[in-house]
N, C-alpha and C positions, 0 to 999 in steps of 0.2 A: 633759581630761575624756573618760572612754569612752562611746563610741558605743553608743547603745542597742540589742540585738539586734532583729532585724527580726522582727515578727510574722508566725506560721507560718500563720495564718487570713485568708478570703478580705477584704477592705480596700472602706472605704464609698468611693465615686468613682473608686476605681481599678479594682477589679474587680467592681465591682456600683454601676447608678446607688441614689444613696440619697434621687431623689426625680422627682417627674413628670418636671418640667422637666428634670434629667440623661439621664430615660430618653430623651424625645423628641429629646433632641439628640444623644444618644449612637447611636441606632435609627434611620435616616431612609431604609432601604432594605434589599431581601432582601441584600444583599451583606456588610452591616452587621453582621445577625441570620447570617449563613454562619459570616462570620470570628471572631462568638464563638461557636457551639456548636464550632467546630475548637479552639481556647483551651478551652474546655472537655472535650472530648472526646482532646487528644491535648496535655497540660498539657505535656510533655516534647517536643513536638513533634512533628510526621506519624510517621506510621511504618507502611507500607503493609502491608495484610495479608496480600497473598499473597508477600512476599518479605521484610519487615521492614525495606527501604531506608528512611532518611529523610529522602533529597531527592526534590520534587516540584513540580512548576510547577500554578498554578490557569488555568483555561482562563474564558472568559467563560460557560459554563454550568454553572459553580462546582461544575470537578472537579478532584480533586486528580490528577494522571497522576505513576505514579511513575517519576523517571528513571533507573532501574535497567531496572523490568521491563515499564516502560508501560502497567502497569492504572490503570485508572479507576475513583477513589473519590471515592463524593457525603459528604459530613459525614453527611447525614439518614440514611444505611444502616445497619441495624442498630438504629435509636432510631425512637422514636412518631413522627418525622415523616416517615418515609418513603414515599415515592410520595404523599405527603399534596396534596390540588389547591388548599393554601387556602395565600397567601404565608407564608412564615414571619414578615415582617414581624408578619400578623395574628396567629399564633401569640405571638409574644411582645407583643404588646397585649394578648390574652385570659389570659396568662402574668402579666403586670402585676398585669391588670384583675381575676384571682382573687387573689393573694397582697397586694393592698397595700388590698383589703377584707375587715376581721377578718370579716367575720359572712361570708364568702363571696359566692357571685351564681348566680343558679339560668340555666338552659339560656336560657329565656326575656328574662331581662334581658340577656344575653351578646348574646342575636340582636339584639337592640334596636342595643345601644353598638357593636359591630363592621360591622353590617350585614350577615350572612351569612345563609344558611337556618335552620330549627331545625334542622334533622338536625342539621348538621354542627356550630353550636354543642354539640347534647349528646353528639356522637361526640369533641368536643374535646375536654368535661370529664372523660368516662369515660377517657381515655387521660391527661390530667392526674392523675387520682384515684390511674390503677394508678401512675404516677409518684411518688406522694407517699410509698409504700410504698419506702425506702429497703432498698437489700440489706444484707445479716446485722440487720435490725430483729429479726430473732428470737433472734438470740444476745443481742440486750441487752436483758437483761430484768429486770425489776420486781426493787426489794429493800427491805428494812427492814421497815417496817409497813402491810400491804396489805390491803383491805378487798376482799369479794369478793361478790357478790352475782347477781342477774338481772333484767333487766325487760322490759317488754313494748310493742312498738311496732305500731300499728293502733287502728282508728276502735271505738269501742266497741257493742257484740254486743248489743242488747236485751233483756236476762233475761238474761244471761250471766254466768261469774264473772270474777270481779274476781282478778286476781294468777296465783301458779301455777295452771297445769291451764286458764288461758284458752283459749277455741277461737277459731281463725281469726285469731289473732295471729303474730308472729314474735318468737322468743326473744332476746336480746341477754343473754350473760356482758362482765360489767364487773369489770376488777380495776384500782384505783386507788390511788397511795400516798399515804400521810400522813407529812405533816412535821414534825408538831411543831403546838402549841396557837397562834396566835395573841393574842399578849396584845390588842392593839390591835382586833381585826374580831370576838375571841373566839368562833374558829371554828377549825373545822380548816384547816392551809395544806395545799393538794391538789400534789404530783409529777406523775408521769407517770401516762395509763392507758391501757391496752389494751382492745380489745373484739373480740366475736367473735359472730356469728352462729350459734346452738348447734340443733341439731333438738329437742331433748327438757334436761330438767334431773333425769337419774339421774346414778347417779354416777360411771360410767365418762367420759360427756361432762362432766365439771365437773371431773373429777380431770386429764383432758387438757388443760384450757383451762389451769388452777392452773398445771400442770406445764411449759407449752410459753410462759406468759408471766412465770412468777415464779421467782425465783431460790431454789432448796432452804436450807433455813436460817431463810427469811423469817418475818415474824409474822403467820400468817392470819388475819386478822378476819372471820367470817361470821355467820350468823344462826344457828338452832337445826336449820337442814334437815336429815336425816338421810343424805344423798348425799352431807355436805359430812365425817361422821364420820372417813373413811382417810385425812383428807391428814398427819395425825400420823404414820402408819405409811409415810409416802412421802418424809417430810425435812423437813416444814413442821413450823414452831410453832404449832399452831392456836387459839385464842380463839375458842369459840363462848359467842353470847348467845340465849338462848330470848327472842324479845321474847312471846310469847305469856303466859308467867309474870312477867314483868314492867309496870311503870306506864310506863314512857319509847314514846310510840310510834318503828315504827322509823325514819324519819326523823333520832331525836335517838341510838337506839343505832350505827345504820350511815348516817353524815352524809354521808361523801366519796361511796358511791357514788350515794346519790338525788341529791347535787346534780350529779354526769353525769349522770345520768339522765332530770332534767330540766333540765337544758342542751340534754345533745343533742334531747329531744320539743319544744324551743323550737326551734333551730335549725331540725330538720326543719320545724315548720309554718313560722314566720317569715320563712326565705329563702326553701326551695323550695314552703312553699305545702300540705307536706301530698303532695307529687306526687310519692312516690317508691315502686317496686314493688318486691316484696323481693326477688325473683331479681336486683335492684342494690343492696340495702341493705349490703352487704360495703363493695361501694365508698364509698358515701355514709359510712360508719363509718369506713374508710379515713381519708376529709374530713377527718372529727371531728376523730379523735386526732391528725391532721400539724396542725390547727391549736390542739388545746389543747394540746399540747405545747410550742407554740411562741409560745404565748400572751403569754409574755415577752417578746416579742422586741421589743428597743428599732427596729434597723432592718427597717422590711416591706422592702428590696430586697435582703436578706439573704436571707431566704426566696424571694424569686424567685431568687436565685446556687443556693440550694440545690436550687431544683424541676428550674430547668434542667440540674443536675447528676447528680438519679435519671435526669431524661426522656433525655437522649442514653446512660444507661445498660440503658434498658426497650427490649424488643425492640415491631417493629412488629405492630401488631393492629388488623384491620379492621371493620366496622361485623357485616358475615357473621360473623364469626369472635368477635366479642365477642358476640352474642344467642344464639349456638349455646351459647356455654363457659356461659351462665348459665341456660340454658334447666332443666337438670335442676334449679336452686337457686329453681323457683317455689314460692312459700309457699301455704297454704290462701287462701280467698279473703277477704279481710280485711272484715267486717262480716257482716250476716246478708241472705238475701236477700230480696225482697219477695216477701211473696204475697198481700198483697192487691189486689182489683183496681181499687183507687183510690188516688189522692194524699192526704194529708191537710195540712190549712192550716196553716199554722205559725203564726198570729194567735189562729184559736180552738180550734186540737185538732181540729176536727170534722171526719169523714168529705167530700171534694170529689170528685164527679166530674169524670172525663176527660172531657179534649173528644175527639170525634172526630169526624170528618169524612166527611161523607156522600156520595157520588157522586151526580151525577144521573141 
């Protein structure tokens, strides 16, 4: 009888625990967590960078010395955990402890379960999130039949409008694919989606987003907007529906993207609470998409083999260095502000004065 060929992908127990109890006995020290980012980081084995020898002896402050040309290399160099002050041990608990819960875990609960600071649990996650963001993600892009839309994330504007041309909102382009009808749930069955944080929706920025997430050829499903008119003239098959002359609201003509749409405004309030500023909202979308894409996934410790797999390939980025890169990407200021110089009761509506406090 012939031998079955060996599978080319990574193995549940062998190279990925596929469950608490594997993890905790597999991880019992920073030496642990060393020896598989190197397994992970040099599959072929060491191979020093300043000479490309690949014998090396590991020293007890878990360096590799190559013995060719006697440099000293840590695993963490080069990747998000570098010069990091927090054990790696913890690193791969909070590594766990996001991929093996679908709905995620905001900053807050992190600091709780690891016992760290809040800084540094959300300096974690931010360095998790750029992590999720797999390299060439942008060459594989969306195909078949794509539905394309935008929506709006922020607390809502008192007298304000409602949909496009909202003030003090942030924009979110969503292009998501359709599978096929579901005879059974008698819905659409949803693929992959991208999302992107857009400044405006004309049509240079909507023809970008189209263009740099979906594959030319594809079948673009959009609404009646008139930004969305050129993507015929760019290699799309385009299907526009005016819901406005129509009885279906849009919800029932464009299904795939409003149910992202409100996925992700659940998400956002549900895990983190609503607590997210938009000069991070890239990241936070980031989230999203590594985890509805992978929404399938029978094993969660598959997804931790995969995180850890971006993460030793992402360069290091510091807490300075991460506020600065997003400082230009602040959004307007989400809601309207108060001017009046009272609170009002949320019991009866009625005007309450402040207290204040009188010196003697």
């Amino acid at each position: 009888m012939a031998a079955a060929p060996p599978s080319s992908g990574p193995r549940a127990g062998a190279d990925y625990p596929s469950s608490l109890s594997q993890f905790l006995e597999r991880f019992q020290s920073d030496a642990d967590c060393a020896a598989y980012l190197a397994r992970l980081r040099w599959p072929d084995g060491f191979s020093c960078p300043a000479c490309g020898h690949g014998d090396a002896w590991l020293t007890k402050r878990l360096l590799y010395v190559c013995a060719k040309c006697g440099r000293q290399t840590s695993v963490t160099a080069g990747t998000i955990f570098e010069k990091t002050r927090l054990p790696l041990l913890t690193w791969f608990r909070a590594i766990w402890f996001v991929t093996s819960s679908k709905s995620g875990v905001s900053a807050k609960e992190l600091e709780r379960e690891l016992g760290i600071g809040y800084r540094a649990a959300w300096l974690l996650l931010q360095k998790l999130r750029r992590a999720m963001v797999r390299a060439g993600r942008d060459q594989d892009k969306l195909t078949g039949e794509i539905e394309v839309d935008e929506s709006y994330l922020g607390g809502p504007v008192p007298g304000g409008k409602r949909g496009r041309g909202a003030e003090g909102k942030l924009i979110v382009a969503i292009a998501v694919e359709r599978l096929g009808f579901g005879k059974r749930s008698l819905r659409w069955k949803l693929g992959r989606v991208r999302l992107r944080v857009v400044p405006d929706v004309t049509g240079p920025t909507l023809y970008d987003f189209v263009e740099h997430t979906c594959e030319r050829g594809s079948v673009i499903y959009t609404d009646g907007f008139n930004a969305y008119q050129g993507l015929a003239a760019r290699g799309f098959k385009h299907d526009a529906t005016a819901i406005s002359k129509g009885n279906d609201p849009a919800h029932v003509v464009m299904p795939a993207v409003h149910r992202v749409a409100s996925l992700l405004k659940r998400w956002l309030l549900g895990t983190h609470h609503g607590g997210w500023a938009a000069q991070h909202a890239a990241a936070y979308l980031d989230e999203f998409v590594f985890r509805f894409n992978r929404r399938k996934s029978g094993a969660r410790g598959l997804l931790f083999y995969r995180l850890l797999e971006n993460a030793v390939a992402q360069q290091k980025i510091n807490y300075e260095a991460l506020i600065l890169l997003r400082q230009e990407q602040r959004g307007k200021r989400r809601g309207a502000v108060r001017q009046r110089p009272y609170s009002t009761s949320a019991i009866t509506n009625t005007p309450k004065p402040r207290r204040t406090t009188v010196r003697p």
